[in-house]
C-alpha positions as CSV (number, residue, x, y, z in Angstrom):
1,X,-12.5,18.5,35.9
2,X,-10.8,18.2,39.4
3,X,-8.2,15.8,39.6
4,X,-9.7,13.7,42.7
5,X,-13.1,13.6,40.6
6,X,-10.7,12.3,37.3
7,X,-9.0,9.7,39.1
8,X,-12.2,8.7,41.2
9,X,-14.0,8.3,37.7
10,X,-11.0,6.1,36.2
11,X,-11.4,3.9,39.6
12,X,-14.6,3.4,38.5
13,X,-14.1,2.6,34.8
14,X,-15.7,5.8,33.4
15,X,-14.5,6.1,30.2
16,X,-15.7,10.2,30.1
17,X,-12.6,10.4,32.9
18,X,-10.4,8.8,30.5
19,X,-11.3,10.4,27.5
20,X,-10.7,13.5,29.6
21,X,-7.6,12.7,30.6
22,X,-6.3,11.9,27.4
23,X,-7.3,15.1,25.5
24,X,-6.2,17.2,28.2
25,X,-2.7,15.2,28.5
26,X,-2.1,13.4,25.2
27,X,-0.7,16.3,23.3
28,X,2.1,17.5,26.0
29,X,2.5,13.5,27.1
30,X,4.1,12.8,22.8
31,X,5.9,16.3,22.9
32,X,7.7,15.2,26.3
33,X,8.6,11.9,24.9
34,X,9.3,13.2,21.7
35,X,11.8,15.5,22.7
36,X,13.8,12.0,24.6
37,X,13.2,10.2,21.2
38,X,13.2,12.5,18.7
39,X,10.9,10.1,16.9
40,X,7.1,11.6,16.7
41,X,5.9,8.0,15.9
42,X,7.9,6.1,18.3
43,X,6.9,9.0,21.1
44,X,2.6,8.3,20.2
45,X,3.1,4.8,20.6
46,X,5.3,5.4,24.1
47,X,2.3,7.8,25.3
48,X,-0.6,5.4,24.0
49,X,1.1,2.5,26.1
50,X,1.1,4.5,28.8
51,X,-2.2,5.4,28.8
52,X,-3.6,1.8,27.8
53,X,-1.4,0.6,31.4
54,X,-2.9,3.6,33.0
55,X,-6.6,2.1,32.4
56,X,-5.8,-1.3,32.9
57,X,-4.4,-0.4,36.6
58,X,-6.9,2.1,36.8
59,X,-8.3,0.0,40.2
60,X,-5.2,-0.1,41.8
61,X,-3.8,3.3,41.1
62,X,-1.8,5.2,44.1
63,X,-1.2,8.9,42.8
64,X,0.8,10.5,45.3
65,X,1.6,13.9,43.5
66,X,-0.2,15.4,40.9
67,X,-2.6,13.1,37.8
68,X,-0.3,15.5,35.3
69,X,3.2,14.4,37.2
70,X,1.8,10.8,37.3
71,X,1.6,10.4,33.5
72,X,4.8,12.1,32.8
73,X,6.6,9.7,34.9
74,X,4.5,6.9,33.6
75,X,5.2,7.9,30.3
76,X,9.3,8.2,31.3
77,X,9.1,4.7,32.6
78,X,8.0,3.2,29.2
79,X,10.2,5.2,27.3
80,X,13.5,3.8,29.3
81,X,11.7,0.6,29.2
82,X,12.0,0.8,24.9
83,X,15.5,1.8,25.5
84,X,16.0,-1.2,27.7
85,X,15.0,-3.6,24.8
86,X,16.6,-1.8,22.5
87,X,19.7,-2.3,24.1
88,X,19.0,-6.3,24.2
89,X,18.4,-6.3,20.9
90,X,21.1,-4.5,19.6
91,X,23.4,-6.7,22.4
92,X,21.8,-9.6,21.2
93,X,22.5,-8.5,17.2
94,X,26.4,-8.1,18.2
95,X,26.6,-10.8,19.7
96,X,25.7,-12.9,16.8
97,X,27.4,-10.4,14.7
98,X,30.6,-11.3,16.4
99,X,29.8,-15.5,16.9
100,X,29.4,-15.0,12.5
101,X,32.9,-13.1,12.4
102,X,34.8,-15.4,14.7
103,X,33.4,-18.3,12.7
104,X,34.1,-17.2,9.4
105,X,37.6,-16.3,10.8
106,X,38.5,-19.7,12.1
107,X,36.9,-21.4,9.0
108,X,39.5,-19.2,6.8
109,X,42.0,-19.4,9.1
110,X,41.7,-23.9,8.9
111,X,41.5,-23.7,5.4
112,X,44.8,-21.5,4.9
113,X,46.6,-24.3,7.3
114,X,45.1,-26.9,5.0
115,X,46.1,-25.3,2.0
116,X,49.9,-24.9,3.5
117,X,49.6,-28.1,4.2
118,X,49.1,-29.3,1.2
119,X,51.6,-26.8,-0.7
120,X,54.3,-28.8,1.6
121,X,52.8,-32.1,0.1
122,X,52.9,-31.2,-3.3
123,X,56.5,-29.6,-2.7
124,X,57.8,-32.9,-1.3
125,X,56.5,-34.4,-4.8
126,X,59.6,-35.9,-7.0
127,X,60.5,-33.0,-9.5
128,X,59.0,-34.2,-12.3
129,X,55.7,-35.3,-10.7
130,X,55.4,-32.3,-9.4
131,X,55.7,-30.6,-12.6
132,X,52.6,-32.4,-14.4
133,X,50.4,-32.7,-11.2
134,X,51.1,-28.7,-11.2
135,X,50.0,-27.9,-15.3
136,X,47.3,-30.7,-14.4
137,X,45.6,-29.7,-11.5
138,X,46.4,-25.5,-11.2
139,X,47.2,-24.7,-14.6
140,X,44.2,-26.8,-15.5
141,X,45.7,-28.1,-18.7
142,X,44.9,-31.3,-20.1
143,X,47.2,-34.6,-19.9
144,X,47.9,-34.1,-24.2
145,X,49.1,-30.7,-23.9
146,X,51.3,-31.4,-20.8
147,X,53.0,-34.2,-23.0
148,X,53.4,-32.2,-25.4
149,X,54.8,-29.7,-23.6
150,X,57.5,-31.7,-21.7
151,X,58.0,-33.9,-24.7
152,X,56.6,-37.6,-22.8
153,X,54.2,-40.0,-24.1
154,X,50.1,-39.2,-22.4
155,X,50.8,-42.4,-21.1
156,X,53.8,-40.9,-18.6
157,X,51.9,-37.9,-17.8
158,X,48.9,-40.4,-16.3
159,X,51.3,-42.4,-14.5
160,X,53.0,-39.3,-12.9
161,X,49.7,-38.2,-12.1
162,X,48.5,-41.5,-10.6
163,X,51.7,-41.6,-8.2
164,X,51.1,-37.7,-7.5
165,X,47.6,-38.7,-6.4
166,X,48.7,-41.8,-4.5
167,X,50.8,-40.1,-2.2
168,X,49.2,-36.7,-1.8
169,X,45.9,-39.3,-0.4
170,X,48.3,-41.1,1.6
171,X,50.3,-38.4,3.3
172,X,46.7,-36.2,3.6
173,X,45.7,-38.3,6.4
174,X,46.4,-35.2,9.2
175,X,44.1,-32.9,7.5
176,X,41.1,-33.3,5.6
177,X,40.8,-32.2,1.8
């Protein structure tokens, strides 16, 4: 078939023009693309887009060189076009990649100055309070065995523990727990 007659028929909507054109070109259309991609499915579904816009502006076509250089350059359009939104997404993937990384670092970095904070606090704790709120709270040991370790009554270590509390909630106020 001529290429005039082909292009004439796809003006028209003959579907024998397009079939023509895509077993005459469909073959060479996925190896070019193939060899940009290096992806044979990616490639067929590059050249089968290309082809679908090809008979959807079939009415409107301009060919100014030659049907065959038309297609490859058609076909080379879509191909940068799935680069293109590739690109966006994988900009759009960093970007919240980085948004998650910058978060995660400034909630660690707030809850090691909380934490110094309240080392200070519990430093600035009488001796002795500081002791049982200490085996209490990080040494999880239970108020009987911290009296029996320091040789007080339970009733002492609650007491200590009630003014450790007290203050640590009174001098917290800057920062939250």
């Amino acid at each position: 078939m001529k290429e005039q007659k082909v292009i004439s028929g796809l003006r028209k909507g003959h579907s024998k023009a397009y079939r023509y054109l895509f077993s005459e070109y469909y073959d060479w259309l996925c190896n070019y693309i193939f060899k940009l991609c290096r992806d044979r499915h990616l490639a067929e579904d590059i050249v089968q887009s290309a082809m679908v816009i090809l008979w959807e502006k079939r009415k409107t076509i301009l060919i100014t060189s030659s049907l065959k250089n038309y297609l490859f350059k058609t076909c080379h359009n879509q191909f940068l076009l799935h680069l293109r939104s590739q690109k966006l997404r994988f900009d759009e993937l960093d970007k919240i990649k980085w948004d998650v990384i910058s978060e995660a670092t400034l909630e660690q970095d707030l809850k090691e100055t909380k934490l110094k904070k309240l080392d200070d606090l519990i430093n600035e704790l009488p001796p002795r309070c500081k002791e049982i709120f200490i085996q209490n709270k990080l040494q999880k040991k239970k108020y009987k065995e911290i009296a029996l370790d320091l040789g007080i009554s339970v009733k002492t270590v609650e007491n200590q523990m009630t003014k450790a509390l007290h203050f640590l909630r009174a001098n917290a106020t800057s920062f939250m727990l």
